[in-house]
C-alpha positions in Angstrom: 58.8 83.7 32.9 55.3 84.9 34.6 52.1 83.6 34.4 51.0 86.1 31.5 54.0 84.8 29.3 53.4 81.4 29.8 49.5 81.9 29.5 49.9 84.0 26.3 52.7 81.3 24.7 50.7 78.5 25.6 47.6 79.7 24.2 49.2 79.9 20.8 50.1 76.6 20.8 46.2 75.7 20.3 45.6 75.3 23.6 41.7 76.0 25.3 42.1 78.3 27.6 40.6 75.2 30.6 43.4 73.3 29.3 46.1 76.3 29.5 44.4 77.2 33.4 45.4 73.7 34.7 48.8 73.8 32.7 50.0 77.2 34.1 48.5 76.5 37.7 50.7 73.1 37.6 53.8 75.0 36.7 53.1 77.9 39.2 52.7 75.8 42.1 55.9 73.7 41.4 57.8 76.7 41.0 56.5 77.8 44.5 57.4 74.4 45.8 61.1 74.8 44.8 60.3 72.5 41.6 61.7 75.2 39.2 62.5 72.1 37.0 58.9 71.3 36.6 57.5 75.5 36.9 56.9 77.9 34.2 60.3 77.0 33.1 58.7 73.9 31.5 56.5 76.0 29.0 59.8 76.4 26.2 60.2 72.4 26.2 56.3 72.4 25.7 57.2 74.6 22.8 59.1 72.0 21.4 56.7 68.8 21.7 55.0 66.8 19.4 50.9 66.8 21.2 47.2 67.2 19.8 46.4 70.5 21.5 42.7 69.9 20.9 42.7 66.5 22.5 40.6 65.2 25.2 41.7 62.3 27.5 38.7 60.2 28.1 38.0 57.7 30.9 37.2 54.2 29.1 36.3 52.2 31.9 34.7 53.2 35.1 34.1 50.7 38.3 33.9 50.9 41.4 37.6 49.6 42.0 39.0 50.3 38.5 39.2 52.5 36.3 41.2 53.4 33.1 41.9 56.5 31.3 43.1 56.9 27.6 45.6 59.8 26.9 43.9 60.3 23.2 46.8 62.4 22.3 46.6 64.6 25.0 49.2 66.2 27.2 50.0 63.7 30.2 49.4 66.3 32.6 45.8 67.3 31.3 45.6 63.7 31.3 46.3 63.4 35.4 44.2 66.6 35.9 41.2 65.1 34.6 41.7 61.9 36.7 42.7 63.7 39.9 39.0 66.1 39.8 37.2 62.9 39.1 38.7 61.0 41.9 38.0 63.7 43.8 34.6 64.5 43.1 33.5 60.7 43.2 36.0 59.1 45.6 36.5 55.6 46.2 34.6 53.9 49.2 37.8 52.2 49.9 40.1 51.6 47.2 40.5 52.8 43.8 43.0 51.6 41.4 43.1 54.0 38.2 45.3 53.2 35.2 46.6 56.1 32.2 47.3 55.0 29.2 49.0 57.1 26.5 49.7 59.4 29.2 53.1 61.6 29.1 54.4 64.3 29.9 52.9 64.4 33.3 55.1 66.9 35.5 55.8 66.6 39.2 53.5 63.3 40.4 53.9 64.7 43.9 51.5 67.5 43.0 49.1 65.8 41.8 49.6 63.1 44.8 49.2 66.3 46.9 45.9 67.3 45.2 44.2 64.2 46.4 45.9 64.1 50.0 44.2 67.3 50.4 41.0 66.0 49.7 41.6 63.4 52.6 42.3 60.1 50.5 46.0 58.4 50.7 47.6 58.4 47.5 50.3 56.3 45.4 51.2 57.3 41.8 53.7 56.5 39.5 54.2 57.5 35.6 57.1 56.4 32.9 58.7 58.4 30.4 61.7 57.9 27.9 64.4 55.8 28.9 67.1 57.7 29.7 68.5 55.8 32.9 71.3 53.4 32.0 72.2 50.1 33.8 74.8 51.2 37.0 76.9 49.0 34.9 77.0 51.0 31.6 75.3 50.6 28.4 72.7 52.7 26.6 69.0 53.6 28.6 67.1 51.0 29.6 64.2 52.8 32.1 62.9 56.1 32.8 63.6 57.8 35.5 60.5 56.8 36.9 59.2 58.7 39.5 57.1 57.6 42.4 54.9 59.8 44.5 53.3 58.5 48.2 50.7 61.7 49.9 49.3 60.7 53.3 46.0 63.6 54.5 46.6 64.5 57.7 44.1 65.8 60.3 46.5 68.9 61.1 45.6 70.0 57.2 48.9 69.5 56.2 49.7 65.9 54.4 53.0 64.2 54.0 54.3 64.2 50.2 57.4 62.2 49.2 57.9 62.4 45.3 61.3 60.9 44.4 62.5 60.4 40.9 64.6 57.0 40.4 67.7 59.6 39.2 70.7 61.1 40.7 69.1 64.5 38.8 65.5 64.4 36.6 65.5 65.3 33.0 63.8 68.5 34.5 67.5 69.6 35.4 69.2 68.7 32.4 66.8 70.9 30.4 66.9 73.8 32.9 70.7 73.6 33.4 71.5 72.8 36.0 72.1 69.5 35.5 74.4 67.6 32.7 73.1 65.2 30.7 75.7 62.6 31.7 74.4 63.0 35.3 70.9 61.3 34.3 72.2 57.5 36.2 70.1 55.9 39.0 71.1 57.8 42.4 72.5 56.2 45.1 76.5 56.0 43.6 78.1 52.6 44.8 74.2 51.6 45.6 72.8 52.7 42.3 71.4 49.4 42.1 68.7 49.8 44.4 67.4 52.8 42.5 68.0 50.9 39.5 65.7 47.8 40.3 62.8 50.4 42.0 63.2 52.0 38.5 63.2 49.0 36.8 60.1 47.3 38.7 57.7 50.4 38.2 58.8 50.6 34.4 57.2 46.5 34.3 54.2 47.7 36.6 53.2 50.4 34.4 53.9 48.9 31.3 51.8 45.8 32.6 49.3 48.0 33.0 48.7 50.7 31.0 50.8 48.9 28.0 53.6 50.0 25.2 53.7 53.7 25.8 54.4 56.3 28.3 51.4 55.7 31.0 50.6 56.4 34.9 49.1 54.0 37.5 47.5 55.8 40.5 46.2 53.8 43.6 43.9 55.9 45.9 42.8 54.5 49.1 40.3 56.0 52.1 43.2 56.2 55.0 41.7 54.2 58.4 44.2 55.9 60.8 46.2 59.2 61.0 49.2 58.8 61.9 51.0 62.3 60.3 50.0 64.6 63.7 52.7 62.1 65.4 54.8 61.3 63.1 55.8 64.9 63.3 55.6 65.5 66.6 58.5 62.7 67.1 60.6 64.6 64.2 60.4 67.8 66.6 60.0 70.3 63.9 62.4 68.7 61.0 61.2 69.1 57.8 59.0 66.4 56.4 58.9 65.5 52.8 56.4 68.0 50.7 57.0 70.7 53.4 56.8 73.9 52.1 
């Protein structure tokens, strides 16, 4: 699918065209990230969901250390591109905690992580969605799969992104294909556990948090060292996590 598809098939759906601009560059940069799960591919399964396309997320509270964001019916991800522009135009002085309610689907977290790396603040986000991960002992879903996103700025321009979903494959792959749905366990195999309890713990964050339905939790912090430019000097040109 290119840009013009998805632009044109989104746009039907109701979409403005602001909100259809920050969908489509989303999907576009994932795609060029090797997300194809999360790219343009997305835009059929958009086709398919339930969502207010005239809906407005709205910021509800707003201090200095705290905030909180209400979906309102909007798409998750319009949801974290409204918080990620005002965290960026009105940073934290140090620390920022910044809590979505109401707030799914919301795509690859590590983009979003990225977007706020690049403005030179460290960034930890997390998001739930349907439960679809089982216990590594069997039995019908009990968590989502969860994903957690850590991006570190680095003077050399180019920040450190790990994004890692709490699954052996994300329901990204099972709706592209490449994946079976019988594959969507906690990864690890004879250590599923671990992944299991991570998923587990951030399903009880958020839900502490942002309460009973799908929501984000986003800490931002002003970083006090820099410590990227060595870190990949001692991995002598392996590649990092979020290299392109």
């Amino acid at each position: 699918m290119t840009r013009a598809d998805a632009e044109r098939r989104l746009l039907r759906l109701g979409l403005t065209e602001d909100a259809v601009r920050a969908l489509v560059e989303h999907f576009a940069e994932a795609d060029r990230r090797g997300k194809a799960s999360h790219g343009l591919a997305r835009v059929a399964w958009l086709e398919t969901q339930d969502f207010d396309p005239r809906a407005r997320p709205r910021r509800v509270v707003a201090e200095p250390g705290y905030e909180r964001w209400d979906g309102a019916g909007a798409l998750g991800y319009l949801t974290l591109d409204a918080v990620c522009r005002a965290v960026i135009d009105d940073p934290p002085s140090q620390a920022r905690l910044v809590v979505a309610e109401r707030c799914f689907p919301t795509g690859a977290l590590g983009l979003w992580a990225r977007r706020i790396a690049e403005a030179g603040l460290v960034a930890l986000l997390t998001a739930t969605s349907p439960r679809r991960l089982p216990h590594p002992e069997g039995g019908p879903p009990l968590t989502g799969t969860n994903p957690l996103a850590i991006a570190v700025p680095s003077s050399d321009g180019e920040p450190v992104v790990a994004d890692v979903s709490m699954g052996a494959v994300t329901h990204g792959d099972v709706l592209a294909g490449i994946a079976r749905s019988d594959e969507l366990v906690p990864f690890g195999g004879p250590h599923a556990h671990k992944a299991f309890a991570l998923a587990v713990g951030l399903e009880l964050l958020v839900g502490a948090l942002a309460g009973p339905d799908h929501g984000a939790v986003l800490l931002v912090v002003r970083a006090d060292h820099d410590p990227v430019p060595a870190f990949r000097d001692r991995a002598m040109g392996l590649r990092l996590p979020g290299d392109a």
